[in-house]
C-alpha positions in Angstrom: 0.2 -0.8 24.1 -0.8 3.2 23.6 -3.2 3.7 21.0 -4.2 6.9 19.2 -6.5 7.6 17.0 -5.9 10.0 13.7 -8.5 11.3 11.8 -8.8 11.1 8.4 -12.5 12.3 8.1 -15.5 13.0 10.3 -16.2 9.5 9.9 -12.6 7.8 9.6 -10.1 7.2 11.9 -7.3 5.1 12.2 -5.8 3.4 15.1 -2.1 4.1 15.3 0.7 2.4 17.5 4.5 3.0 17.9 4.4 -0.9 16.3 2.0 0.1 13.3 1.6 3.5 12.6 1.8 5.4 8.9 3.5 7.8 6.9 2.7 9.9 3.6 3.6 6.7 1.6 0.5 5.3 2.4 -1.6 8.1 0.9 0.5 8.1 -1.9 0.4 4.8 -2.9 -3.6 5.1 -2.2 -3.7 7.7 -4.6 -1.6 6.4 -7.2 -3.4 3.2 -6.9 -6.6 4.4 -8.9 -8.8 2.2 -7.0 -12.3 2.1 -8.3 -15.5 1.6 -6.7 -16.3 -2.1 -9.2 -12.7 -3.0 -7.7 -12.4 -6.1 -5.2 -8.9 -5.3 -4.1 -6.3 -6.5 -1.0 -4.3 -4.5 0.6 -1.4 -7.1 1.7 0.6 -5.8 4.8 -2.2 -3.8 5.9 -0.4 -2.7 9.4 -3.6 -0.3 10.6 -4.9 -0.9 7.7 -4.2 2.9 6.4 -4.2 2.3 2.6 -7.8 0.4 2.9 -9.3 3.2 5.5 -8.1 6.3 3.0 -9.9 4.2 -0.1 -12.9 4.6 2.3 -12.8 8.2 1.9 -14.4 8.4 -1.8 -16.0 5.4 -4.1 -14.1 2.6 -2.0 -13.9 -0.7 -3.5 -17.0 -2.8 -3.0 -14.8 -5.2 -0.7 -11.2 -5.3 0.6 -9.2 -7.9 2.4 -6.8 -6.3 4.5 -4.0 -8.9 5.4 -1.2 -9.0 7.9 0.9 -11.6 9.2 0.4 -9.6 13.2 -2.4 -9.9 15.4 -1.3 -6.4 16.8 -2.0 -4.7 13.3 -5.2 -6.6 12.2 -6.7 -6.0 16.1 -5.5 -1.8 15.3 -7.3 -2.3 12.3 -10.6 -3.7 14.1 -10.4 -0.9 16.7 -10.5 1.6 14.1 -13.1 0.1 11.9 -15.1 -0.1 15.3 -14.6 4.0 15.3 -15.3 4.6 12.1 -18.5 4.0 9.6 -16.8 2.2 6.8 -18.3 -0.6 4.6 -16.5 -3.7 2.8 -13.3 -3.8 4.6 -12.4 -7.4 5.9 -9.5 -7.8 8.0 -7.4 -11.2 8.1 -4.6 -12.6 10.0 -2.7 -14.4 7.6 0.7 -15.1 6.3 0.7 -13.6 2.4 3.2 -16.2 1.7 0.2 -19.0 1.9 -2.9 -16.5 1.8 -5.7 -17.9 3.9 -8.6 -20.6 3.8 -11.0 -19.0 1.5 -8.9 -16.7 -0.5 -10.6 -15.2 -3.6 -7.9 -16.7 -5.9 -7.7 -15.6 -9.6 -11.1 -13.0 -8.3 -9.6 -9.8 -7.3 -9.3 -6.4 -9.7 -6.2 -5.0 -7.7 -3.4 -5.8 -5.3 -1.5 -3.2 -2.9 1.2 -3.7 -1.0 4.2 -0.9 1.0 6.9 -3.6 2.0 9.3 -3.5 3.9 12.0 -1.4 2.1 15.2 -3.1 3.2 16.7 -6.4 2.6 17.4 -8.3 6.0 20.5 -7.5 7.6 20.7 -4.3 5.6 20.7 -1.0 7.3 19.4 0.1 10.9 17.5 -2.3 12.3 14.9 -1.3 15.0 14.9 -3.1 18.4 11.1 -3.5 18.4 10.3 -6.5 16.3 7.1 -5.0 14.6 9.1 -2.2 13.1 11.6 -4.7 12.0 9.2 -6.6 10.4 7.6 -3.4 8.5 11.1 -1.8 8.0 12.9 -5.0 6.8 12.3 -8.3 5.0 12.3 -10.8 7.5 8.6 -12.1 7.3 8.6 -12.2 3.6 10.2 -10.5 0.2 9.4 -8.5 -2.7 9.1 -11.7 -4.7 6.5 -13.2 -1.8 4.6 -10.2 -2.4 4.4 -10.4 -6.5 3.8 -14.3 -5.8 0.6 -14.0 -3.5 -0.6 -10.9 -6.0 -0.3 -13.6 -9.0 -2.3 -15.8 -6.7 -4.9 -13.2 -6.0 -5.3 -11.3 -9.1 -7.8 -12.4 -12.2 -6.3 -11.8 -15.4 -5.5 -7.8 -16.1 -5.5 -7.4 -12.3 -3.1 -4.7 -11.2 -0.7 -5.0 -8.1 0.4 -1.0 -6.7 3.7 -1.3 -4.3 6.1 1.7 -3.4 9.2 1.4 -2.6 13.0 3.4 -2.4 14.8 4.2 -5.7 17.4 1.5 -5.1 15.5 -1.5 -5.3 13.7 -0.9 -8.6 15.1 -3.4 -10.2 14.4 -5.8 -7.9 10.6 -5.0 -8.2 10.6 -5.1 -11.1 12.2 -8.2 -11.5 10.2 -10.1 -9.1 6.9 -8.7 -11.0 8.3 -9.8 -14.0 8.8 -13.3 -12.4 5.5 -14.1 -11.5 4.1 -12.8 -15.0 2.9 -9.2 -13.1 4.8 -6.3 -16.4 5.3 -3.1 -14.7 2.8 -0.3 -16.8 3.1 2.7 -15.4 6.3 4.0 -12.8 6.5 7.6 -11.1 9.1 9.0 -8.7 8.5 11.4 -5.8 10.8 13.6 -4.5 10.8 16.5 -1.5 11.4 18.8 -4.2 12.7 19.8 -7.6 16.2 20.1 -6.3 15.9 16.9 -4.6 16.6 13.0 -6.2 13.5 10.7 -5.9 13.5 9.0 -2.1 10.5 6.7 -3.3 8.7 5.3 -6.5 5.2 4.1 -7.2 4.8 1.1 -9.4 2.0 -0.6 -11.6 1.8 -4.0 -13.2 -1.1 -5.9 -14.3 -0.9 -9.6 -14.7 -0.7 -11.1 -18.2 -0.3 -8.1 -19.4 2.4 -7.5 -22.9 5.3 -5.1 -22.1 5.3 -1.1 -22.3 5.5 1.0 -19.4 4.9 4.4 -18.7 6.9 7.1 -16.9 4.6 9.8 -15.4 5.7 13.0 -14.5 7.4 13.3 -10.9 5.3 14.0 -7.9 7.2 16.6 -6.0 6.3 17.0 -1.6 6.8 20.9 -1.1 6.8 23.8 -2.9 8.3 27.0 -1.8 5.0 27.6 -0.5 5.0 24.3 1.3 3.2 21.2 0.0 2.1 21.4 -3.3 -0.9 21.4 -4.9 -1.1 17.8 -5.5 0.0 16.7 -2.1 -2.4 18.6 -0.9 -5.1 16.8 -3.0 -3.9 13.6 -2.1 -4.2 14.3 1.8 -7.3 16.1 1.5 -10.7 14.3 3.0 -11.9 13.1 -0.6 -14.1 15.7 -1.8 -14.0 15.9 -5.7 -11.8 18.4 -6.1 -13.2 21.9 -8.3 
């Protein structure tokens, strides 16, 4: 296996694979997250462990668990933790369907998780099995996902997933079926002429019903990425 390492900051790097590698989701769904530095959050599907390596970048949570099902992803994850000087992230090889011995059940602020987009069966399927497994739901669904988060979360815990426009009513469903109500919801699209490609979802558990729309989060401008993009990818410096 080729690795290569991408910097996120003089002091972060993750270690990316054709298996387990990232895309602007990830930074998004960081971002959108509002992690918070009292937080004790999981990160379920870690891959590389992107999404817990960018909440590195400013105030991280004082601990999270970074979870995936593959040894090739969590041992990614430990090469870049090796590179980089981070503190509190805990990387596990476990199944989110079961969780592992020791889990912090009912303990954690907040949940993240970017499934698998696609059904199985549904759509292009990739020949190597990793990407299958991160493109399509054969090693666990939506609901799985909502379920472990139930598990995991203490009352008022939040779970953050992303996911493509077609399937929000099946998030939403399967929050709503493991007691998780959906809060806040925003779209992204390439740009203003442009339907949403993804959304980014909140629900906290035990929580009463009333979600929020926020404004769309557009990619590019004419000028090329906008302005908030640009804060989301940026190292984590307050911004002026």
């Amino acid at each position: 296996m080729e690795y290569k390492y991408e910097k996120l900051t003089d002091k972060i790097y993750v270690c990316a694979s054709s298996d387990h590698r990232f895309g602007t989701d990830a930074f998004l769904l960081a971002d959108f997250s509002q992690y918070r530095a009292k937080d004790k959050a999981c990160d379920l599907g870690t891959g590389c462990g992107i999404i817990p390596l960018i909440m590195q970048k400013k105030m991280p949570p004082q601990v999270t668990y970074a979870v995936d099902i593959q040894e090739g992803a969590i041992e990614q994850l430990r090469l870049g933790l090796e590179k980089s000087e981070t503190s509190g992230i805990v990387p596990i090889c476990a199944d989110l369907k079961e969780l592992w011995e020791g889990a912090p059940l009912g303990q954690l602020d907040l949940v993240t998780c970017n499934p698998p987009y696609k059904v199985n069966n549904a759509g292009f399927q990739s020949v190597i099995t990793a990407q299958k497994i991160a493109r399509h739901e054969i090693l666990c669904t939506i609901d799985d996902v909502c379920a472990a988060a139930h598990k995991l979360l203490k009352f008022g815990g939040r779970l953050c997933v992303c996911n493509r426009p077609e399937r929000l009513s099946d998030v939403i469903f399967a929050m709503k079926n493991h007691d998780i109500e959906p809060k806040r919801l925003r779209f992204v699209s390439k740009n203003a002429d442009e339907a949403p490609w993804l959304f980014l979802i909140e629900g906290k558990k035990g929580s009463k019903p009333f979600m929020k729309v926020e404004p769309q989060l557009y990619i590019r401008s004419e000028n090329g990425f906008t302005e908030e993009l640009q804060r989301i990818y940026d190292t984590g410096k307050e911004q002026p």
